[in-house]
C-alpha positions in Angstrom: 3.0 7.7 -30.0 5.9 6.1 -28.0 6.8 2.7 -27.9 5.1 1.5 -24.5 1.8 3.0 -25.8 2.0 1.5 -29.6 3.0 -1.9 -27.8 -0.1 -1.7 -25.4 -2.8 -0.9 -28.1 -1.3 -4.1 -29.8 -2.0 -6.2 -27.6 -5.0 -4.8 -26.0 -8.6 -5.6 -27.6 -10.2 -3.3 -29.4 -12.8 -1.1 -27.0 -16.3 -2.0 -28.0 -15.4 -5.1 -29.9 -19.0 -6.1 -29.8 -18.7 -9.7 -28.0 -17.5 -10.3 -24.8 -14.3 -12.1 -23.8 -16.6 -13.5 -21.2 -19.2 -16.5 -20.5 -21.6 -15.5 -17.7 -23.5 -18.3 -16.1 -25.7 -17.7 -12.9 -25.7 -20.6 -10.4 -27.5 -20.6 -7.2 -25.7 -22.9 -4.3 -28.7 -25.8 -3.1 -27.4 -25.5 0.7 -27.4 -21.4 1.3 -29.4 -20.5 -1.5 -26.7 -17.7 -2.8 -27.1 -16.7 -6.4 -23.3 -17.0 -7.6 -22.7 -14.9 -10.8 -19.5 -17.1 -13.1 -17.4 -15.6 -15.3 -15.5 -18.1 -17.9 -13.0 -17.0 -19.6 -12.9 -17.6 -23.2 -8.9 -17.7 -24.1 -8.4 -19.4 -21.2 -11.2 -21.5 -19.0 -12.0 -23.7 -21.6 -10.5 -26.6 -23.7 -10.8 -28.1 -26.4 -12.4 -31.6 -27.3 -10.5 -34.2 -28.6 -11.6 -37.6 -30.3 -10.5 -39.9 -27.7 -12.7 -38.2 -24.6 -16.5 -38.6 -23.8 -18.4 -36.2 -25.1 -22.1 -34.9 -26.3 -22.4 -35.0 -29.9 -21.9 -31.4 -31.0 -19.4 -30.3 -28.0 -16.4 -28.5 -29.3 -15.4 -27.0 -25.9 -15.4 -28.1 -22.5 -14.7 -27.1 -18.7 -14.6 -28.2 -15.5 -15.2 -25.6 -12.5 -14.9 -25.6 -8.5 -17.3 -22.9 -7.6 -17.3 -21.4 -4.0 -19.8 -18.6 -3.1 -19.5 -16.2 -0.2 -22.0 -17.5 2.5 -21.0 -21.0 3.2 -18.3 -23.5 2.6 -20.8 -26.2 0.0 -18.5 -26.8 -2.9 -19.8 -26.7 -6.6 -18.8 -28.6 -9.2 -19.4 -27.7 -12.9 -18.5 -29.6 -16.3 -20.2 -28.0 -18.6 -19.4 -28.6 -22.8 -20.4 -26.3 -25.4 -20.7 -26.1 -29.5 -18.4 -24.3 -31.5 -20.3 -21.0 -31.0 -19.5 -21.8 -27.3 -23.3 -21.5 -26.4 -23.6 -24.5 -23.9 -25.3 -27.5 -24.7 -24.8 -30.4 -21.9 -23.7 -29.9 -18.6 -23.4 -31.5 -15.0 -23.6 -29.8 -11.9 -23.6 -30.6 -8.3 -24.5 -28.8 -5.5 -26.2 -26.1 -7.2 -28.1 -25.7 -10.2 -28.2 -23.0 -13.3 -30.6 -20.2 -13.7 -31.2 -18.7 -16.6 
């Protein structure tokens, strides 16, 4: 195996790991009505919580999003904060709203 591909296989995750490096949330937009599929990023979308900001009880994780759909120009915002499992378990919204 040369060097490139030994290098690349390090740092690539394994295929079929089994969870997804991905949290989907669906979000339809209250002006246009689009259905606006979000992908977070786990390794890099979302924070940590630290002692000295507001936060549900429980919330490990946060992250605040701009979200901006294809058929109009109506801005959404997300903070959403979620457990150590990162399954959400508070969030706020405005201009659109989640579907499950």
């Amino acid at each position: 195996m040369s060097f490139l591909k030994s290098l690349k296989s390090f740092f690539a995750p394994p295929l079929n790991s089994g969870s997804s490096s991905f949290i989907t949330l669906n979000i339809i937009c209250n002006r246009c009505k689009e259905n606006i599929k979000v992908n977070l990023r786990r390794t890099s979308d979302i924070s940590r919580v630290y002692e000295e900001e507001d936060a549900p009880a429980g919330a490990s994780f946060f992250i605040r999003k701009e979200i901006l759909g294809n058929k109009c120009n109506n801005l959404i915002y997300f903070k959403g904060y979620f457990d150590e499992n990162l399954n959400l378990i508070s969030s706020d919204i405005t201009g659109g709203k989640i579907v499950d």
